[in-house]
C-alpha positions as CSV (number, residue, x, y, z in Angstrom):
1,X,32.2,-13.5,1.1
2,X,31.8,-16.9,2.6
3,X,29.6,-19.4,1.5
4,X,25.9,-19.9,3.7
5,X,25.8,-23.1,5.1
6,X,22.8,-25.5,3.4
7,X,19.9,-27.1,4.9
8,X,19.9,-24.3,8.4
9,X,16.9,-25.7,9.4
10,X,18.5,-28.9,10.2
11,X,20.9,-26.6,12.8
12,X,18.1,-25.0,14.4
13,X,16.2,-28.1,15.1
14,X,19.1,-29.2,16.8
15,X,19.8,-25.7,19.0
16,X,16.1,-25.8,19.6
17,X,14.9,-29.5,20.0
18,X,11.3,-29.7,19.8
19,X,10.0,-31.7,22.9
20,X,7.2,-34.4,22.5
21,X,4.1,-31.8,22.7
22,X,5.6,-29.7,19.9
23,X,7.0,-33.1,18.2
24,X,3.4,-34.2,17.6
25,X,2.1,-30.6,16.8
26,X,5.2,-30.6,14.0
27,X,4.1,-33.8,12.9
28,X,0.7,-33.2,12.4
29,X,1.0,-29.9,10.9
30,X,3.3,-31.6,8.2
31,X,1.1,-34.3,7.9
32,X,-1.7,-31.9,6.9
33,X,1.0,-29.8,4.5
34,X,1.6,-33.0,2.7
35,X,-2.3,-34.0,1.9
36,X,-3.4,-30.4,1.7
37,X,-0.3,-28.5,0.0
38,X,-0.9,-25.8,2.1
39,X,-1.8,-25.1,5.9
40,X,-5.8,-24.2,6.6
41,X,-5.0,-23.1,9.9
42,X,-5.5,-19.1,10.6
43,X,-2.1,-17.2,10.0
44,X,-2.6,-15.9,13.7
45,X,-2.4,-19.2,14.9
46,X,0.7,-20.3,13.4
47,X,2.3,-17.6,14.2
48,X,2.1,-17.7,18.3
49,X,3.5,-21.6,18.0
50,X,7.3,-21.9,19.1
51,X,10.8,-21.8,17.0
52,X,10.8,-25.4,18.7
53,X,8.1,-26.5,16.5
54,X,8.8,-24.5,13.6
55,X,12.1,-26.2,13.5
56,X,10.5,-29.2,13.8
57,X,8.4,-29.0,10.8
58,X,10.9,-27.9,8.5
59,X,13.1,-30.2,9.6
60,X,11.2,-33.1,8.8
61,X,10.0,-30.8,5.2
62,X,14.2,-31.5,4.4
63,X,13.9,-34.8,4.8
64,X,11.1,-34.9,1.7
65,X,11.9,-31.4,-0.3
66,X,14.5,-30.3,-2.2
67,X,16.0,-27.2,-1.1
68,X,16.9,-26.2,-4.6
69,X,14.6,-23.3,-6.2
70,X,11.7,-25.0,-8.1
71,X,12.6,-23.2,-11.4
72,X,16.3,-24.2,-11.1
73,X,16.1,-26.6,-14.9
74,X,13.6,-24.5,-16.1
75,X,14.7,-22.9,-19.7
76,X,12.9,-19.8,-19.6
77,X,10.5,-17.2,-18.0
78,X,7.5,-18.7,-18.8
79,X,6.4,-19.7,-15.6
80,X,6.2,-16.0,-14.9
81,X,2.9,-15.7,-16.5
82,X,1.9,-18.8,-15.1
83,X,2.8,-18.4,-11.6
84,X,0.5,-16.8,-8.9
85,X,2.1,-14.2,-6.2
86,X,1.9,-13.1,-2.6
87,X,3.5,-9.8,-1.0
88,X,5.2,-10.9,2.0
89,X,6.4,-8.2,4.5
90,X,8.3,-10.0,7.4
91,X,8.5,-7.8,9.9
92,X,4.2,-7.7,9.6
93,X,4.4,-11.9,10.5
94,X,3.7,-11.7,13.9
95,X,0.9,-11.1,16.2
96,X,0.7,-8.6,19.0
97,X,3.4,-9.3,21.4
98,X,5.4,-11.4,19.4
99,X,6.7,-9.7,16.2
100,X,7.4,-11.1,12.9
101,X,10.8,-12.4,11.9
102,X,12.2,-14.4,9.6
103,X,11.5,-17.9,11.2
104,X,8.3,-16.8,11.8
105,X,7.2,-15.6,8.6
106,X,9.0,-19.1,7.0
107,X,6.0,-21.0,8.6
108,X,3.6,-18.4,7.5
109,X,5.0,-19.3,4.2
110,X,2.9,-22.6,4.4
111,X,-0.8,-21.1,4.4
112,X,0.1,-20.0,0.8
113,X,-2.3,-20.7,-2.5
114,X,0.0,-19.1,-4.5
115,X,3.7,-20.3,-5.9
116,X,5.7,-17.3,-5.2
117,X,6.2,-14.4,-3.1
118,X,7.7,-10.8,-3.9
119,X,9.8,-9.8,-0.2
120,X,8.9,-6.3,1.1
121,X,12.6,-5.1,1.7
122,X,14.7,-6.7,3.9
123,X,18.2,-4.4,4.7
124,X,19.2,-1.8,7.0
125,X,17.3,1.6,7.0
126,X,17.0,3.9,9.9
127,X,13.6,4.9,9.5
128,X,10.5,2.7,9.7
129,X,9.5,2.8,6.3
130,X,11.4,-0.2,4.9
131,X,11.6,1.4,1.8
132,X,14.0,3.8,3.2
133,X,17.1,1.7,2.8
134,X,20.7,2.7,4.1
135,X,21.5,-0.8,2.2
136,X,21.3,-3.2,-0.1
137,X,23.1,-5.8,1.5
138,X,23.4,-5.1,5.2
139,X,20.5,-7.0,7.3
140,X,17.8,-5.2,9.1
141,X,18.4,-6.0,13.1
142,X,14.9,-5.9,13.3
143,X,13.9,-9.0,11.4
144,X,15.9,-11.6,13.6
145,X,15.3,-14.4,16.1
146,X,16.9,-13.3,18.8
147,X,16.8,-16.5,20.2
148,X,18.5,-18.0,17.2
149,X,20.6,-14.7,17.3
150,X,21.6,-15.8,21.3
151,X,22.2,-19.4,19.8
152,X,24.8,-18.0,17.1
153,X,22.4,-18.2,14.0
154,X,23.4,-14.7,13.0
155,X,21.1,-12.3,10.4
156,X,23.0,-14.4,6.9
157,X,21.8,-17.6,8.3
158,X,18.0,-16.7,9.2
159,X,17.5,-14.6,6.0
160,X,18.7,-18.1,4.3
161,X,16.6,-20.2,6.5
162,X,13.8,-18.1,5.2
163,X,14.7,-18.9,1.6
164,X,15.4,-22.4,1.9
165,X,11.9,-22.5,3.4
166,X,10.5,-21.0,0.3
167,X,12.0,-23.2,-1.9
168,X,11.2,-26.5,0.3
169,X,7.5,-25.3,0.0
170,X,7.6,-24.8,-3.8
171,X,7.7,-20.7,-4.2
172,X,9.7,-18.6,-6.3
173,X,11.5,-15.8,-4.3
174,X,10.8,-11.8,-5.8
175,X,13.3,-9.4,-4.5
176,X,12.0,-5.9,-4.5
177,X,14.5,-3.5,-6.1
178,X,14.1,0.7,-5.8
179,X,16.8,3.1,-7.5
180,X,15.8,5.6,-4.7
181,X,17.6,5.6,-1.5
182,X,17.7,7.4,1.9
183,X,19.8,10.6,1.4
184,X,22.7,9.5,3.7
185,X,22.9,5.5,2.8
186,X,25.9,4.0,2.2
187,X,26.0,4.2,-1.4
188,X,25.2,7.9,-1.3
189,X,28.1,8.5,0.7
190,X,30.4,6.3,-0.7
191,X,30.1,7.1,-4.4
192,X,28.5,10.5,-4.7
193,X,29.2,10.4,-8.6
194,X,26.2,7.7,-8.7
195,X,23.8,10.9,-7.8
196,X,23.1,14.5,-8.3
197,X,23.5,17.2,-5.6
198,X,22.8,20.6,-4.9
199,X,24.2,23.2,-3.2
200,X,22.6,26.4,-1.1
201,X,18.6,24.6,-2.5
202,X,20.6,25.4,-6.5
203,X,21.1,22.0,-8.6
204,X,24.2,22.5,-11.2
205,X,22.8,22.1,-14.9
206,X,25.9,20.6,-15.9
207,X,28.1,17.6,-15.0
208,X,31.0,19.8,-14.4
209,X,29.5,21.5,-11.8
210,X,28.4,18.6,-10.2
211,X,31.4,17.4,-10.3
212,X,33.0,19.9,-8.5
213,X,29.7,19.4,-6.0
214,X,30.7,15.3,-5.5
215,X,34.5,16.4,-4.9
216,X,33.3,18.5,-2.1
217,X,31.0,15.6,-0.1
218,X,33.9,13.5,-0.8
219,X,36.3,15.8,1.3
220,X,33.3,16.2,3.6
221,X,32.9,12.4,4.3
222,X,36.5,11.9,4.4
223,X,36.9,14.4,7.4
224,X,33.9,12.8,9.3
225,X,36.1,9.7,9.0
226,X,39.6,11.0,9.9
227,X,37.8,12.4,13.1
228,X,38.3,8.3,14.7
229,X,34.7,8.4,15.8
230,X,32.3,5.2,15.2
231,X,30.4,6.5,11.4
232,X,26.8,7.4,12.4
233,X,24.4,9.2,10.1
234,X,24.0,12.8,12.3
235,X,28.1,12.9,12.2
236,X,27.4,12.4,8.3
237,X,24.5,15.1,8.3
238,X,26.3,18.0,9.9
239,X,29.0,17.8,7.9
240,X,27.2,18.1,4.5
241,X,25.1,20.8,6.2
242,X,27.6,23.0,7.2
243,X,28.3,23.7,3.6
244,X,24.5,23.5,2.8
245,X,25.5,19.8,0.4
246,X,22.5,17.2,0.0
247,X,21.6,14.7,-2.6
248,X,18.9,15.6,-4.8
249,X,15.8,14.0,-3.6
250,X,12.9,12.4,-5.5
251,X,10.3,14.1,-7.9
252,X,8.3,11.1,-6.0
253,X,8.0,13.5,-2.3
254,X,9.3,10.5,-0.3
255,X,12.7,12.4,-0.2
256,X,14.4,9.2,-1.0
257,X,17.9,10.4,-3.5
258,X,17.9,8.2,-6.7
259,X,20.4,6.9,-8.7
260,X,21.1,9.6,-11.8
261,X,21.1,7.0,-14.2
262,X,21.5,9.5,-17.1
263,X,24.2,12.0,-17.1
264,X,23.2,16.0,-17.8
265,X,22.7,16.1,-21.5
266,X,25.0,18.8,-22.6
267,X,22.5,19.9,-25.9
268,X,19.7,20.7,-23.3
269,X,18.0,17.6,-25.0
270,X,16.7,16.7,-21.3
271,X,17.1,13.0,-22.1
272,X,21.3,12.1,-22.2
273,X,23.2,9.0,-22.0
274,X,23.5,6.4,-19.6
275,X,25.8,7.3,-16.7
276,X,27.5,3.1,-17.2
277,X,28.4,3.6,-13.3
278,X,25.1,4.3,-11.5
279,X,23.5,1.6,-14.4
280,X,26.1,-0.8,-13.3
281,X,25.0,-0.5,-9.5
282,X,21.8,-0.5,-10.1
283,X,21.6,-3.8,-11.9
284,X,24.3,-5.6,-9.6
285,X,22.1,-5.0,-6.8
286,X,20.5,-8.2,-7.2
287,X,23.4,-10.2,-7.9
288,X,23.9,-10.7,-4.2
289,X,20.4,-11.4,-3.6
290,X,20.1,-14.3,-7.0
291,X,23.7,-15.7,-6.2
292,X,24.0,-15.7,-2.1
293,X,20.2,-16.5,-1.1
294,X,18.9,-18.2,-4.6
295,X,16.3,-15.4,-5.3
296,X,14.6,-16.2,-9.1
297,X,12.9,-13.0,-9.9
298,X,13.5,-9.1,-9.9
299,X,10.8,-6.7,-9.2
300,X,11.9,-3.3,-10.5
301,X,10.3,-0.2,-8.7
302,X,9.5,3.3,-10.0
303,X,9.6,2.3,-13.4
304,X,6.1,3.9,-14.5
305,X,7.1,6.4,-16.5
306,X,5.1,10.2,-16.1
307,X,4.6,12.1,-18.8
308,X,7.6,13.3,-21.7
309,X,9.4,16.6,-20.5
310,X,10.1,19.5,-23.0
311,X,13.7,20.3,-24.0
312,X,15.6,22.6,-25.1
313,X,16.7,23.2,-28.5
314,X,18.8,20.7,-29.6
315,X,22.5,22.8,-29.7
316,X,22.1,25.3,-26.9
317,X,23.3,25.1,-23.8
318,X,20.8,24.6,-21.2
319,X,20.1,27.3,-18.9
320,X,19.6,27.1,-14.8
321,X,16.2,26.1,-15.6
322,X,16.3,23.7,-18.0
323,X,15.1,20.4,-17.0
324,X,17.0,17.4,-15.8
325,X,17.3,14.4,-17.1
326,X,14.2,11.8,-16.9
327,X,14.1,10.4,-13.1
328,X,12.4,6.9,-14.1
329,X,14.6,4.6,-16.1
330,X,12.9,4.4,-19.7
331,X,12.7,1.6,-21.3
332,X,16.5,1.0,-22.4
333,X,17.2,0.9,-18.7
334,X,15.3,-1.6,-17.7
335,X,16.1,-3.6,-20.3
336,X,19.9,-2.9,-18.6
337,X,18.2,-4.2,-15.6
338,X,16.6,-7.1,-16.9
339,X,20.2,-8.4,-18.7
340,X,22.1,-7.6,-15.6
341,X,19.6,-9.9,-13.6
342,X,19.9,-12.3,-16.3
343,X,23.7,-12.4,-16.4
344,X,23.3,-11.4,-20.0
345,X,21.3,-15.0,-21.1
346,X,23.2,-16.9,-18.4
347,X,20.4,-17.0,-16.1
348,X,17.3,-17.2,-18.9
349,X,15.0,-18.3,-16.1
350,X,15.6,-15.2,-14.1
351,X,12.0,-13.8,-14.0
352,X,11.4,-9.9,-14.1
353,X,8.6,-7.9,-13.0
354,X,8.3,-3.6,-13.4
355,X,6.1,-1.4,-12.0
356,X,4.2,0.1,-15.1
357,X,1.0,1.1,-17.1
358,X,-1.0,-2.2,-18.2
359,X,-1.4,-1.1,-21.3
360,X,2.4,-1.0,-22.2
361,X,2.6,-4.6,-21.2
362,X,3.8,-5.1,-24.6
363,X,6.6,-2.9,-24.7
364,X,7.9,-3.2,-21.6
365,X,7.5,-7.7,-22.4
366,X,9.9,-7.2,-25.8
367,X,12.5,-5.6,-23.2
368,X,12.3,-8.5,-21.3
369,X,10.1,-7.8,-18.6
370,X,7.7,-10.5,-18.2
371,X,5.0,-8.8,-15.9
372,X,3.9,-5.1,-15.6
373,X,3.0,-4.6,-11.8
374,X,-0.5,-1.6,-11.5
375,X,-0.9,-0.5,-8.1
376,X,-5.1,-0.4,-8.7
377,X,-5.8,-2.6,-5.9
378,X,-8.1,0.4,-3.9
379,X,-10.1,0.9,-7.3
380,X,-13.7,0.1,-6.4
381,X,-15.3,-3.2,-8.4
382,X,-17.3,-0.8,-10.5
383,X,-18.7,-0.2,-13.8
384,X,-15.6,1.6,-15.5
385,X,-12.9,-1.0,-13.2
386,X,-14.9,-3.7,-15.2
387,X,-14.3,-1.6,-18.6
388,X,-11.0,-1.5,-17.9
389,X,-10.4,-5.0,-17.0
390,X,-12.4,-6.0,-20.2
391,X,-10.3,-4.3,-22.5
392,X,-7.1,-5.0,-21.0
393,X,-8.2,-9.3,-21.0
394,X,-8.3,-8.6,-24.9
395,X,-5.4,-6.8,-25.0
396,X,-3.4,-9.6,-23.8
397,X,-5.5,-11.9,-25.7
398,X,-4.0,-10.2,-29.1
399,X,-0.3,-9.9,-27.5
400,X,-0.1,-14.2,-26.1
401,X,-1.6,-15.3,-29.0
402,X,0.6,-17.7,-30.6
403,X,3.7,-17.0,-27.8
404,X,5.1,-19.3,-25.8
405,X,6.8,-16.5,-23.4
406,X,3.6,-14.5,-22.5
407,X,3.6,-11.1,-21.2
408,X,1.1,-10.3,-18.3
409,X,-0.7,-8.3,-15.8
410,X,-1.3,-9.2,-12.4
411,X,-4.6,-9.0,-10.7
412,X,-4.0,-7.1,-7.3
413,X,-6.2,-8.5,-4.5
414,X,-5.9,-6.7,-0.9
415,X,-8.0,-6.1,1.8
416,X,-7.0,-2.6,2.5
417,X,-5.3,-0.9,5.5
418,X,-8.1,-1.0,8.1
419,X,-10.7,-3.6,8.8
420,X,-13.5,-3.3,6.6
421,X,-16.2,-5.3,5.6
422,X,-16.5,-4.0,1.6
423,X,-13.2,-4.2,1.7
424,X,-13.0,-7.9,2.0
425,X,-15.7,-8.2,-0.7
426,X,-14.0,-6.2,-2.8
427,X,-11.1,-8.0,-2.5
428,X,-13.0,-11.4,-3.1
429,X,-14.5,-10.0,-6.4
430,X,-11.0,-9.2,-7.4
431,X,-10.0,-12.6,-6.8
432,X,-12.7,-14.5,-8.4
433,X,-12.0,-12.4,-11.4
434,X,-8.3,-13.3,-11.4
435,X,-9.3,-16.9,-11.1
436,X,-12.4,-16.6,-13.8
437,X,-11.8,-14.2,-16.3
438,X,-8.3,-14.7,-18.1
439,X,-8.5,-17.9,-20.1
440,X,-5.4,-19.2,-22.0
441,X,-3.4,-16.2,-23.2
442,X,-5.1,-13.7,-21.3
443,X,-4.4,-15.4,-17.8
444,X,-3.6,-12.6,-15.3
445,X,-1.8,-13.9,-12.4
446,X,-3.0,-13.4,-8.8
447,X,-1.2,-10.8,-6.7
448,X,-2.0,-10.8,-3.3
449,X,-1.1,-8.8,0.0
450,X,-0.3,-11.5,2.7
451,X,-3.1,-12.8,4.7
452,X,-5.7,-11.9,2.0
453,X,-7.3,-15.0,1.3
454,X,-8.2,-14.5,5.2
455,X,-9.1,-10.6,5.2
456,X,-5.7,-10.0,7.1
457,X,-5.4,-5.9,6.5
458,X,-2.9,-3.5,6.6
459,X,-0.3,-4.4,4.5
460,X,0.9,-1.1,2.6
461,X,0.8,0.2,6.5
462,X,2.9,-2.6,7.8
463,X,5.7,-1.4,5.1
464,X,5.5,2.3,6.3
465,X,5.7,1.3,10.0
466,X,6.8,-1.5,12.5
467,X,3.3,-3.3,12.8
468,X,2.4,-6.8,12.1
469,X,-0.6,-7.8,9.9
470,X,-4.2,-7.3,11.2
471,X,-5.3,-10.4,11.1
472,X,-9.0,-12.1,11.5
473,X,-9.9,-13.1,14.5
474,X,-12.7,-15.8,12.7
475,X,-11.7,-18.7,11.2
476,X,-14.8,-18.4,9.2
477,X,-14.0,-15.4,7.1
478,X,-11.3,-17.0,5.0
479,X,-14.1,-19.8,4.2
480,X,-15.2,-17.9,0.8
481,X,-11.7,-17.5,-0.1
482,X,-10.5,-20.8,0.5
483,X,-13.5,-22.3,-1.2
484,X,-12.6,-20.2,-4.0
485,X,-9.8,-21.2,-4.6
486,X,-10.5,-25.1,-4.2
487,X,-13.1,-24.5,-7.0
488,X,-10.8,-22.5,-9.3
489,X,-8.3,-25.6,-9.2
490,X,-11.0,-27.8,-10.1
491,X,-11.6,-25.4,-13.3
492,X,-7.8,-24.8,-13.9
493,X,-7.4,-26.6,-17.2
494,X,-10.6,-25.4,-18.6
495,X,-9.2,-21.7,-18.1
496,X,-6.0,-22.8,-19.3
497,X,-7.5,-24.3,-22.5
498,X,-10.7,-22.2,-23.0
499,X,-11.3,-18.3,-24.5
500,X,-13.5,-15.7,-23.2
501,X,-16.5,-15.8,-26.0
502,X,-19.0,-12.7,-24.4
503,X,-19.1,-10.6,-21.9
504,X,-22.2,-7.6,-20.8
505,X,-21.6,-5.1,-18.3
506,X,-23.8,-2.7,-17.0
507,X,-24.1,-0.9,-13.9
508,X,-25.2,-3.6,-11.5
509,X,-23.6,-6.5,-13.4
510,X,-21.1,-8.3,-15.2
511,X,-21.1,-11.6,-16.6
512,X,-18.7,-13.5,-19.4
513,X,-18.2,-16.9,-21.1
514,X,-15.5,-18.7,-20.8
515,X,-15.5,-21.9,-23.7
516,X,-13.6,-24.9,-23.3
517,X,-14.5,-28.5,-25.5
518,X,-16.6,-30.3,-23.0
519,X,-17.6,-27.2,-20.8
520,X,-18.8,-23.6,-20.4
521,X,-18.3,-21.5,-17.3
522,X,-20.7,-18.4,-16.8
523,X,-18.7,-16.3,-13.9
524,X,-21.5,-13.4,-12.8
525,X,-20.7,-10.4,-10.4
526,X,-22.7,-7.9,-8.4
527,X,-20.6,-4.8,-9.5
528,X,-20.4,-2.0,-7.4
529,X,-22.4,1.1,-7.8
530,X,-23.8,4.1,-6.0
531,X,-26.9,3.4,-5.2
532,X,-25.6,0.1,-3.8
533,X,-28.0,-2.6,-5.7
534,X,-27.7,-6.1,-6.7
535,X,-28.4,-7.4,-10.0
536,X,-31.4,-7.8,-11.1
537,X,-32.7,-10.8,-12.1
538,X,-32.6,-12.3,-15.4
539,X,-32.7,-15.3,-17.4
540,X,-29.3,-16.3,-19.2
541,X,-29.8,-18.7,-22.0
542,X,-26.7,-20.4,-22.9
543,X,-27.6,-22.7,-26.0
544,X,-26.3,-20.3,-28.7
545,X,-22.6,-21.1,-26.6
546,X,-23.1,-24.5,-26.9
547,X,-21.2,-27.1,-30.1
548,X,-24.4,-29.3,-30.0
549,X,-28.1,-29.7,-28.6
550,X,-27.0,-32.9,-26.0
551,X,-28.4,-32.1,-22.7
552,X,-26.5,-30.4,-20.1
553,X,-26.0,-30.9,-16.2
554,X,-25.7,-27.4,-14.2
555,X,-23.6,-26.8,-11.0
556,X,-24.0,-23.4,-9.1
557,X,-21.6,-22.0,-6.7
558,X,-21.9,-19.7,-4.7
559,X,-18.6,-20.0,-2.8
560,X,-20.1,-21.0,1.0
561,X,-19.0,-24.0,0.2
562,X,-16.9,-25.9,-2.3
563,X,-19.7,-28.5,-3.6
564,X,-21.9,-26.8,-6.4
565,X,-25.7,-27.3,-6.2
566,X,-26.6,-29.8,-8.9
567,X,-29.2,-28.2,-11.6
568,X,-31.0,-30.8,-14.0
569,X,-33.1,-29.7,-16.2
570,X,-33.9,-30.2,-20.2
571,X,-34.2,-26.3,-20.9
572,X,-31.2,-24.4,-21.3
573,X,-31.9,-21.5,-19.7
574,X,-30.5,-20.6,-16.2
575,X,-32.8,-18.2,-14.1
576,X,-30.0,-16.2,-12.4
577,X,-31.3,-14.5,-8.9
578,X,-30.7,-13.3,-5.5
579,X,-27.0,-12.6,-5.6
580,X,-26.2,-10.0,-3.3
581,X,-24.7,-7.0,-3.7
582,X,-20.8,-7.4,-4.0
583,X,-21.0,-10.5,-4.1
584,X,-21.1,-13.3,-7.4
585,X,-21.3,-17.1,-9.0
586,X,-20.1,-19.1,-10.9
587,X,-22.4,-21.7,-13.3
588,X,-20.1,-24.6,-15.0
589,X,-22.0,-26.4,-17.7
590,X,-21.0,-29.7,-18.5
């Protein structure tokens, strides 16, 4: 495979020259970049401005960023934990007209609070759903410039466009990996023995018989092929149906086929070994993606394991009904997964992410896997969420302490698939939590859809069809948001340094203490409930938190805007009222 050519934006400002009205719109949206570290302007806006001035800007970002990955000389994974993350689908970064592809989304890229992104999948699938992949290699058509395309920039050199963008704005590239394929991809093709089949609806309980099952689509491909016609996926599906052959499809429903990465266990014990083939694929998968485009961290998919399956008696032979073995890679596998990524301790800073249970962050972390992914980003800001997120901020508490490679949990923040009001608010509670709450060992790190920090919806819709984001039309709603995240920077050594000392929680509010040397930080929240009330007020007296009696300055926020009102006052007592529902504040007392 040849090698990509380095520094591609360079070449497109050169196909594309920017003239003097998108010069100076370059110029000052990199001047901005550089003071700000990030681009205030809505997403929406950004995204209708032309490849001419894209170029532009990252042409002149080359000229003062290194192209190289930001974790290149780091040792280990332990910026994993410290990182915050953004889900970025690029087919969604566009706007109505004009849709989203990967020169577009690299500008996107620069409205980002966070230090790395995980890419919704990129390659070839026939059906909308991008999770549907026909490969792991193989471009989707859909996701180019056609301008650039026109210009001889082919789908190679925009995907690495896209990445050196990343890297020239400081993020850390995810690549989203799924042992589940469509039926008739490539792979499934190509190297049936990588999957189970069934014949006439009837799986074969034994390897034999599916062996004699992969010899026949084998012959069945191979006469598609001798036939001199162009490949194409119905050719592929006739021929399997005549003879009533299909891959197995997922316990999941999506009727994806996964890889059988355990072979039939022939003692019925419904577990059996690795099948070292379908392992081996699996975690070279990302090779391409680490080595070709300089991606620094695997996201493995599907890895929540359901509950144990009986067996049969260990020494009998299993019968027609006897179960198969486990779908979702236990833990052995993705600690296959994990080494593969890592070139077995080549690659150390090669980070890993599963999808998984929170509570298990601990034995998934000692199989190398240095975040657990929960999809609970639609859980309501409630009483039991807040129980929940309680015990899990001292669960980690007990697992970091006194590690220098920390395990953790992201904090999901979306704002949902349709435009909704207490969706946003939701999603902001979420976020000042993330930003509030996990102090020292028990930081969670932000996990974002794309656009959330402005109330941009539909994310988990964008991956399922070919839609861009939904984003808001007002400027004004991403004020909180960005506000809150100017203050939580402020605050970011004191929540690196300091520990959660109290919490309460009842059924209209929660409220914690966060201790640092010089300060305390009171985060409160109007939880969500049914009959829809604030908190009521109440008088918090915060002496008993205190290391001595010297008197104490007060700041409120309330997130409208990013200076705190100034409290001064000889008593320590804080009378805490009028937050509205969903809603919250922080005190800092210095």
């Amino acid at each position: 495979m040849n090698a990509l050519s380095k520094n591609v934006w360079k070449q497109l400002s050169r196909l594309f020259p920017a003239n003097d009205e998108q010069s100076q719109r370059a110029a000052g949206l990199f001047r901005e970049y550089e003071s700000q570290g990030c681009l205030n302007e809505p997403a929406s806006t950004l995204l209708g401005l032309s490849l001419e001035t894209t170029a532009d800007f990252f042409r002149r970002a080359a000229l003062m960023h290194s192209l190289e990955s930001p974790i290149l000389r780091r040792r280990d994974t332990r910026w994993m934990s410290e990182f915050d993350y953004t889900f970025v689908n690029v087919r969604a970064a566009g706007i109505p007209g004009k849709p989203g592809d990967f020169l577009s989304a690299a500008l996107f890229l620069t409205t980002l609070r966070t230090q790395g992104i995980i890419l919704a999948p990129v390659t070839r699938g026939e059906s909308e759903d991008l999770h549907f992949l026909e490969s792991h290699a193989v471009i989707r058509e859909e996701l180019v410039n056609t301008r650039a395309l026109k210009a001889g920039m082919g789908a190679e050199l925009q995907m690495a466009a896209f990445c050196e963008a990343a890297h020239m704005l400081g993020l850390v590239l995810g690549f989203d990996l799924d042992y589940r394929v469509d039926p008739f991809a490539a792979v499934v093709l190509n190297r049936p023995e990588l999957f189970l089949w069934k014949k006439e609806g009837i799986i074969p309980r034994s390897e034999e018989e599916q062996d004699r099952l992969r010899e026949e689509v084998r012959g069945r491909v191979a006469v598609v092929r001798k036939t001199g016609q162009a490949p194409q996926r119905g050719l592929f599906a006739a021929a399997l149906e005549m003879t009533e052959l299909e891959a197995c499809t997922s316990e999941d429903g999506s009727g994806r086929a996964p890889l059988s990465l355990r072979l039939i266990p022939k003692t019925g014990t419904g577990l059996g070994e690795h099948r070292e083939s379908a392992v081996s694929y699996w975690g070279r998968v990302f090779d391409l993606w680490r080595d070709r485009y300089g991606f620094d961290f695997l996201l493995l998919r599907g890895t929540r394991e359901s509950e144990p399956q009986e067996s049969a008696p260990a020494g009998t032979e299993p019968p027609e009904t006897a179960p198969l073995p486990p779908e979702i890679p236990d833990r052995s596998l993705v600690r296959r997964a994990a080494d593969a990524a890592r070139k077995a301790g080549v690659r150390r800073n090669i980070g890993v992410a599963a999808e998984g249970r929170p509570f298990d962050v601990e034995s998934f972390g000692v199989q190398g896997v240095d975040l657990i992914i929960e999809n609970d980003e639609e859980d309501r800001a409630d009483k039991a969420w807040f129980e929940q997120t309680f015990a899990l901020d001292e669960k980690l508490r007990r697992v970091n302490l006194g590690r220098k490679l920390r395990f953790s949990v992201p904090l999901a923040v979306t704002p949902g698939n349709t435009e909704s009001s207490s969706r946003r608010e939701r999603a902001l509670i979420r976020r000042f939590t993330a930003r509030f709450l996990g102090a020292g060992p028990s930081r969670r790190p932000l996990l974002e859809t794309m656009g959330a920090i402005e109330g941009a919806w539909g994310y988990q819709d964008s991956l399922k069809k070919n839609t861009v984001m939904g984003w808001m039309p007002d400027p004004a709603e991403a004020r909180k948001g960005v506000c809150l995240e100017n203050v939580a920077r402020s605050y970011a050594e004191i929540m690196n340094s300091g520990e959660r000392v109290d919490r309460h929680l009842d059924d209209r509010c929660a409220w914690w203490v966060i201790r640092s040397k010089q300060s305390l930080l009171v985060p409160i929240v109007s939880v969500e409930n049914e009959d829809l009330l604030p908190p009521e007020p109440f008088n918090f007296d915060f002496s008993s938190y205190l290391k001595d009696d010297h008197f104490s300055t007060v700041l409120e926020f309330d997130f409208t805007e990013e200076r705190g009102l100034l409290h001064l006052s000889a008593s320590s007592h804080i009378a805490v009222a009028g937050i509205p529902y969903r809603s919250f504040r922080l005190y800092v007392i210095n």
